[in-house]
N, C-alpha and C positions, 0 to 999 in steps of 0.2 A: 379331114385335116386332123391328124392328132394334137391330142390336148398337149399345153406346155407344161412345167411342173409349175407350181404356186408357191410359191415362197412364204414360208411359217410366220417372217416379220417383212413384210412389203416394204420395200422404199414410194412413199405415197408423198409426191409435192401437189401442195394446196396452192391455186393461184389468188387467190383474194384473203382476207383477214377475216375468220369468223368467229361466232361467238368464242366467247374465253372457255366454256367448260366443255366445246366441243372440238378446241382444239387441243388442250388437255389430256382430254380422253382418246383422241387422235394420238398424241406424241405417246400415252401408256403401252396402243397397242400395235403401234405400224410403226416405224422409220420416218417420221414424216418431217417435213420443210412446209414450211408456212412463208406467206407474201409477207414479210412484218412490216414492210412500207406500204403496202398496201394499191401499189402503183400496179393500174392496168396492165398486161403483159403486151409485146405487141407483137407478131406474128414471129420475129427471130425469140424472144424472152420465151413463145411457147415450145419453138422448136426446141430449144436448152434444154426446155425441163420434160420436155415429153424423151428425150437424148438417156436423160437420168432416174429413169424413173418405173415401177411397174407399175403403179398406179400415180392415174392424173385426175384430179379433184378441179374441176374447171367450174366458173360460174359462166350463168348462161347469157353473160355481155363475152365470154371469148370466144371467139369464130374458129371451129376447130376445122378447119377445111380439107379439102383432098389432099394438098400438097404437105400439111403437116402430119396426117396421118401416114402418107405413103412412102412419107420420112422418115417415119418413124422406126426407131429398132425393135428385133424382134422381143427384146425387152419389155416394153409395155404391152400390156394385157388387158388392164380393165381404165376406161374411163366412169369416173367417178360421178356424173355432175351434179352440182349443188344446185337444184333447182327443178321445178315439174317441164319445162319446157326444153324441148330436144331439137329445136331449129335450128341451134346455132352447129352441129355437129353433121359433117357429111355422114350421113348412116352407112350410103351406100358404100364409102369407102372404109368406113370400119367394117363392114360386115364381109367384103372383098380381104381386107388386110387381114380379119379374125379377131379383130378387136371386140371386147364384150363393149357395151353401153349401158347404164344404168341411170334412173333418175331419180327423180322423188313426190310423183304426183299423190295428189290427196292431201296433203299434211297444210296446205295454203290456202285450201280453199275458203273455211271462210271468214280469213282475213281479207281474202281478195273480194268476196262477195261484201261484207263491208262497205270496204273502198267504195265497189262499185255501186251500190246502194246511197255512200254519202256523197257520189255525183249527181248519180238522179234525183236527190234533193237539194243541191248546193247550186246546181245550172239551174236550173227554172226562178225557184225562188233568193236567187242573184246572192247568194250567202257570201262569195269571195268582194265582189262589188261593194255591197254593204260594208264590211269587214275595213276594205282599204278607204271607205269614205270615213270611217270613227275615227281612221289613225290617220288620216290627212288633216282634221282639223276642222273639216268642211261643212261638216254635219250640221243642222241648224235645229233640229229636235225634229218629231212625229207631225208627218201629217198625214193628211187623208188619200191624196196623190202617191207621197212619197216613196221608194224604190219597191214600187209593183211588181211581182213577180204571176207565178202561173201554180195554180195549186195541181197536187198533185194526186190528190186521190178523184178516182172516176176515168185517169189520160189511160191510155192502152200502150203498155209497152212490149216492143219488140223484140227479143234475147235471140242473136246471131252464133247458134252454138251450144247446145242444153245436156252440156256431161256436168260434169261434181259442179263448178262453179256456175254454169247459168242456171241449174238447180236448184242452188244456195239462193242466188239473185232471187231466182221467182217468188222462193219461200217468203224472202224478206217484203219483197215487190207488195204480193198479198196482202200483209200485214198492212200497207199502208193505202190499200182500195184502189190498186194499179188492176186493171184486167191482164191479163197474160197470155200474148202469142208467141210463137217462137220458129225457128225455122234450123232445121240441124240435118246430117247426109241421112239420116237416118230415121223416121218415128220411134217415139218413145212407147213404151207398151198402152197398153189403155190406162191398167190401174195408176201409170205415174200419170198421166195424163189428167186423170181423174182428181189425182191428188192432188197436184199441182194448180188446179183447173186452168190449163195450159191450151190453149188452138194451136194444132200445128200447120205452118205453111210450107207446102212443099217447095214452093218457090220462092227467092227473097223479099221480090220484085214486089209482089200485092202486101206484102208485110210494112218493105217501106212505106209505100204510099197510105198503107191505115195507119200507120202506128206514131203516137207521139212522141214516145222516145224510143230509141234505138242503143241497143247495150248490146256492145261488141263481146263475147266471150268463148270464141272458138280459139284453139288451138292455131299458128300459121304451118302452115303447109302449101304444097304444091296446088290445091284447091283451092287455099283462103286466102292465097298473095292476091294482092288489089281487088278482093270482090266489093269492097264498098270502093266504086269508082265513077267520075263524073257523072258516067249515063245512071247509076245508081243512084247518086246522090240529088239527081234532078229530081227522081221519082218520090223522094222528102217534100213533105209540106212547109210550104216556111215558117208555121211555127209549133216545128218539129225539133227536138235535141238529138243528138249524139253522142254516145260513150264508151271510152275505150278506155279499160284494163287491160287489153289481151296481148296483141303487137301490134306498132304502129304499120307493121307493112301490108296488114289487112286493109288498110285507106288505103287512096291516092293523097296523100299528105296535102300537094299542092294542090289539087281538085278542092279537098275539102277547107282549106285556107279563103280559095276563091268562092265555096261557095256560105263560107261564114261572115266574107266583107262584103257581101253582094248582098246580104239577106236572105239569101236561098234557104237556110235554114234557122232558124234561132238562136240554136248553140250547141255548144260543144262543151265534154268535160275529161280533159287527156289527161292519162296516167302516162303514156307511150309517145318515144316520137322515132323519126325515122333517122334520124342521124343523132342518137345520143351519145353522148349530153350533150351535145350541140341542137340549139331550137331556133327551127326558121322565124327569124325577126319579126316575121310577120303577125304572127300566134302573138305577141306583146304587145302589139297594138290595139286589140279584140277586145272589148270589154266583156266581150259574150261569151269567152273561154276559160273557164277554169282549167291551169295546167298545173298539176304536181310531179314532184319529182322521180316518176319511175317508185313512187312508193306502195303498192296497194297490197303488198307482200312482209311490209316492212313492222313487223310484229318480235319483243321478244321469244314471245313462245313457239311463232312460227319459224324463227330461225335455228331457235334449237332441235325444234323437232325434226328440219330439213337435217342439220346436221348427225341427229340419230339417226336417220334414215340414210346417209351415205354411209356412214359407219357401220352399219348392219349390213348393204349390201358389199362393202368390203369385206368384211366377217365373215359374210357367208361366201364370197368367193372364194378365199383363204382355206375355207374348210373343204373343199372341193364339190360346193353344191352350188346350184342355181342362183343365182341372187333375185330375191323376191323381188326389185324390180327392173328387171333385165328389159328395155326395149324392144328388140324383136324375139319373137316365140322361136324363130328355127333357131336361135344360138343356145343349145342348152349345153 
């Protein structure tokens, strides 16, 4: 396929509101349109702007699917995305169409690792629980009983996924006398292994049933949609946790709803759900779930660097070279 020409100042629309100094530095150096309402786009809103545009700067809550791509004009050339995760975009049919794809893995990780580190200590030892008993009024001071949780140094945890982020996780995990297993497509070399003091399990299956908590942090893909699924989740101890930063579609949502009010497992601490920002009613009734809002990325510095990181791989498209992070290797 020959290449198209690039255009010196791209028409680049941004579909969400990002930081201030990187949309700034956006409008110095592209043509760019910004969401300034800030309102989700919804499949016509994206076809619009993918219609007007050589570059589309999407976050990764828009579904960029076959039919918007394969509607698209031969106009657009690079999608932009503001974010490390590339689930929401059909590859196959950008890569069919000749669309470039770019993302921006690395730059979150360990805000994410964070995150997911202050669930594995916020679920066991019941931190959200506590918290709403102070501001209920309810609280009657210290006692010896009083809201018991589960310590955590000594439990063995289970990391579902060991690239940049359940890396980060282990790092942290360590620090606080968690043992570390993990299970990924792949083994890790020895020497990370070593460093990490990591056991790898080829299978998920014997992980879940050792392991006391369970930290979701693989990628979704055609591989990771629903592998934590009812017969999975049977294989948990009940007083075993769960946690997800990664995507909720990695669960069976309603499996693991049924097996949080049944007792099947102890708990749960979701950053992710499957129909956001819509959350199954169910999840509010839990006292054993800590749910936050899709935040575990939600850092200033993390934002801005996401945003140098799209800027750069626009930069470098413009200049007629690779973009440092191009998603598949055969598009150069």
């Amino acid at each position: 396929m020959a290449k198209k020409p690039r255009p010196a100042k791209p028409r680049v629309i941004v579909t969400r509101r990002l930081p201030p100094a990187v949309e700034a530095r956006m409008a110095e150096l592209f043509d760019a349109s910004f969401n300034v309402g800030d309102t989700p786009m919804d499949h016509a809103a994206l076809a619009g702007a993918m219609a007007q545009c050589d570059v589309l700067v999407p976050s990764v809550t828009d579904q960029i699917d076959a039919s918007l791509i394969e509607g698209a004009p031969d106009r657009l050339q690079l999608i932009a995305s503001f974010g490390s995760g590339v689930d929401h975009i059909d590859l196959a049919a950008a890569q069919k169409k000749g669309l470039i794809v770019t993302n921006t893995p690395g730059v979150l990780t360990e805000d994410t690792a964070d995150m997911t580190m202050a669930l594995i200590l916020s679920v066991p030892r019941r931190l959200a629980e506590g918290e709403k008993l102070v501001r209920s009024g309810a609280w009657t001071g210290w006692s010896p009983s009083g809201m018991l949780g589960h310590r955590i140094g000594g439990k063995r945890l289970g990391i579902i996924g060991m690239g940049r982020i359940g890396r980060a996780v282990a790092t942290r995990a360590r620090a606080f006398g968690l043992t570390i297993a993990y299970h990924n497509r792949h083994r890790l070399p020895f020497e990370v292994e070593q460093d990490l003091d990591a056991a790898f399990h080829p299978d998920v299956e014997t992980m879940l049933a050792q392991s006391d908590i369970i930290s979701i942090n693989c990628p979704l893909n055609a591989g990771s949609k629903g592998m934590i699924d009812a017969r999975r989740l049977a294989l948990m101890r009940p007083d075993a946790y769960l946690i997800n930063t990664s995507r909720a579609e990695i669960t069976d949502e309603p499996a693991l709803i049924a097996a949080l009010s049944e007792g099947r497992i102890a708990g749960a601490g979701l950053d992710v759900y499957a129909h956001e920002p819509a959350i199954d009613p169910r999840l509010f009734t839990l006292s054993n779930v800590v749910l936050l809002p899709h935040m575990g990325s939600a850092t200033f510095e993390g934002r801005d660097a996401t945003g140098a990181r799209v800027i750069a791989n626009i930069r470098s498209w413009v200049d007629g070279h690779r973009p440092p992070n191009q998603v598949l290797e055969a598009w150069v």
